[in-house]
Backbone as CSV, one residue per row, in Angstrom:
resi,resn,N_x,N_y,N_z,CA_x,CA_y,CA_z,C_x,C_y,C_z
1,UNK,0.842,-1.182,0.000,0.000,0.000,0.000,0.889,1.249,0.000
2,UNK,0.930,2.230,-1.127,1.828,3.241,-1.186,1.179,4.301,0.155
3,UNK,2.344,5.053,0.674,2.264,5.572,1.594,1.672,7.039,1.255
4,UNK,1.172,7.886,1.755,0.237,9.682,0.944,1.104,10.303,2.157
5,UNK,0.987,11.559,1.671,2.064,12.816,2.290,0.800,13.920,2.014
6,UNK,0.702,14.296,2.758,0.336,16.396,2.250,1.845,17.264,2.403
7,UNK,1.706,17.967,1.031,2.765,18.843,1.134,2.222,20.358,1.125
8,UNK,2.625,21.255,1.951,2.333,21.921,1.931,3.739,23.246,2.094
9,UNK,3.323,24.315,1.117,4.920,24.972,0.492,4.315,26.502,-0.059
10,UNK,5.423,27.452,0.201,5.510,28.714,-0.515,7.079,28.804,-1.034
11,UNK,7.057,29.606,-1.632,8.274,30.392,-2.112,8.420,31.457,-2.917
12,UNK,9.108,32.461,-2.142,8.816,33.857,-2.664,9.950,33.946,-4.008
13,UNK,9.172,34.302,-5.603,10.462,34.132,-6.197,10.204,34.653,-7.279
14,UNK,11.021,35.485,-7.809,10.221,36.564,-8.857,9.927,35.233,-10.550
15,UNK,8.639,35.340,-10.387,8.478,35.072,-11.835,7.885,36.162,-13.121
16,UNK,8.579,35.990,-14.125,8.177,36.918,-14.760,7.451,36.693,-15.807
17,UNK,6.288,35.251,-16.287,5.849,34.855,-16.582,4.849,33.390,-16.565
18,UNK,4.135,33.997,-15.094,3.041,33.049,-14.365,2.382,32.295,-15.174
19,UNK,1.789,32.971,-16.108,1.190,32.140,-17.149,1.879,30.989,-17.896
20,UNK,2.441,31.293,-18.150,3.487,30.434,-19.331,3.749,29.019,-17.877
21,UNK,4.244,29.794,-16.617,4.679,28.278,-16.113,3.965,27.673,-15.683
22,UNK,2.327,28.366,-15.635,1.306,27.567,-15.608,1.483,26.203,-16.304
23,UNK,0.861,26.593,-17.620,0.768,25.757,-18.371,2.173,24.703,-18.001
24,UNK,3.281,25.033,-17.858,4.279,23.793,-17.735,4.447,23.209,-16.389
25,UNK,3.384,23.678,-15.701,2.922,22.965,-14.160,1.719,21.904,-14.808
26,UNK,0.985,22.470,-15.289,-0.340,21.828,-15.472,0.531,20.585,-16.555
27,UNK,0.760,20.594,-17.386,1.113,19.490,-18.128,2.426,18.391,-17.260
28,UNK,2.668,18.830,-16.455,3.541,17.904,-15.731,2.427,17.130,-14.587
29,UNK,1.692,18.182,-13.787,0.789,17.208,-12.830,-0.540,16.710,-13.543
30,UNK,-0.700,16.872,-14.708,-1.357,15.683,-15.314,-1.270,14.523,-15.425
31,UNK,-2.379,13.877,-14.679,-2.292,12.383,-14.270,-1.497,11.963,-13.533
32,UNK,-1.198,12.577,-12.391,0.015,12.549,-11.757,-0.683,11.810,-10.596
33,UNK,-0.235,10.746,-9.754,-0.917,10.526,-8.018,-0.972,11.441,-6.960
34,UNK,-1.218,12.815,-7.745,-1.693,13.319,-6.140,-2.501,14.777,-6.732
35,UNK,-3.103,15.082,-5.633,-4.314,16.314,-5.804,-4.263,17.155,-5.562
36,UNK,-4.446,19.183,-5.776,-4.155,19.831,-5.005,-4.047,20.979,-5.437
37,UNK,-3.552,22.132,-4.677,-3.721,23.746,-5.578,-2.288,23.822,-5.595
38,UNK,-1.781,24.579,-6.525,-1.118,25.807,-6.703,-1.698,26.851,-7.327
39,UNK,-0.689,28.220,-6.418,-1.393,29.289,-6.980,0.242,29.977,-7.516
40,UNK,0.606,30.555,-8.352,1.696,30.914,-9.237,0.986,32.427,-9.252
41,UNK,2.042,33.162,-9.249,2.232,34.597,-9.172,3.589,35.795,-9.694
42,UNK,3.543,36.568,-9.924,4.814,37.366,-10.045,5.565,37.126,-9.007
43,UNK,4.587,37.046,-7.652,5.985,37.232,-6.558,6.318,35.631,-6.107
44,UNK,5.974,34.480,-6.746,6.221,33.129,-6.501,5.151,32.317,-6.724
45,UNK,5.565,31.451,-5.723,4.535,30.012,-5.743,3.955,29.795,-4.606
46,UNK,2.699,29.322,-4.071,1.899,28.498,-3.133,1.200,27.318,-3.582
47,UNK,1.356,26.425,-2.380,0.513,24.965,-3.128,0.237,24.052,-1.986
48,UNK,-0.614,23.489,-1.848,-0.890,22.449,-0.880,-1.190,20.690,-1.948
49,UNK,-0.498,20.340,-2.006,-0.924,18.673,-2.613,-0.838,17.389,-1.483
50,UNK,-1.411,16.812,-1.959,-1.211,15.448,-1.270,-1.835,14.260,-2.055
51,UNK,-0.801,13.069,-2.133,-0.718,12.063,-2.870,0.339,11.109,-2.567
52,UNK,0.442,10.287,-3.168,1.435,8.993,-3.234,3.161,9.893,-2.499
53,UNK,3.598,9.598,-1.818,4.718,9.649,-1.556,5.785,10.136,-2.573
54,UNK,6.291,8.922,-3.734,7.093,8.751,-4.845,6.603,10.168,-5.609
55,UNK,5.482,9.963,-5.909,5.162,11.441,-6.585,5.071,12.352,-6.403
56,UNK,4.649,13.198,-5.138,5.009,14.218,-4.549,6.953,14.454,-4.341
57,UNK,7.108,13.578,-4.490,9.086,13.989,-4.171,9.201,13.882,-5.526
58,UNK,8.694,13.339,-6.519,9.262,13.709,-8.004,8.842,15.522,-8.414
59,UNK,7.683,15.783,-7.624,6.709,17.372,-8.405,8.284,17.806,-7.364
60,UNK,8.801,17.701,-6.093,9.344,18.317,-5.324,10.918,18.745,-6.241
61,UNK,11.233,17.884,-6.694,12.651,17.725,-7.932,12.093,18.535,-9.234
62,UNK,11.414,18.449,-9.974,10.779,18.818,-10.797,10.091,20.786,-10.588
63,UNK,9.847,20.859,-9.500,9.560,22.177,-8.626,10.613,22.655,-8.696
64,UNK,11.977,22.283,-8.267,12.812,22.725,-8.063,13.925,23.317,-8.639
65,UNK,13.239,22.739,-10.383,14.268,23.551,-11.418,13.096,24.371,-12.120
66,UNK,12.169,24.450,-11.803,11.283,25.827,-12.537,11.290,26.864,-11.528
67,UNK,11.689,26.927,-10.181,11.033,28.042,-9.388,12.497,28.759,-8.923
């Protein structure tokens, strides 16, 4: 039985095109094991998910070279 996590995260970080990394958020957590908001902004990111373990630490790696 895979193990579920809630993650819950900000980070203040200038983006200068929210929209655009929308879309390359949304096409990555498509169909992904886990559920949840982000909200993307000029001045960063907020998000609460929770899902499968493995997959939440992949969005966490994956998070971590767009932001």
């Amino acid at each position: 039985m895979p193990q579920f996590l809630n993650l819950a995260f900000y980070r203040f970080a200038r983006i200068d095109e929210p929209f655009e990394l929308r879309r390359v958020f949304r096409e990555y957590c498509a169909g992904k094991a886990f559920r949840g908001t982000l909200l993307l902004s000029h001045e960063g990111i907020n998000g609460m998910l929770s899902g499968e373990e493995g997959a939440l630490r992949d969005f966490q790696a994956f998070a971590a070279t767009k932001i």
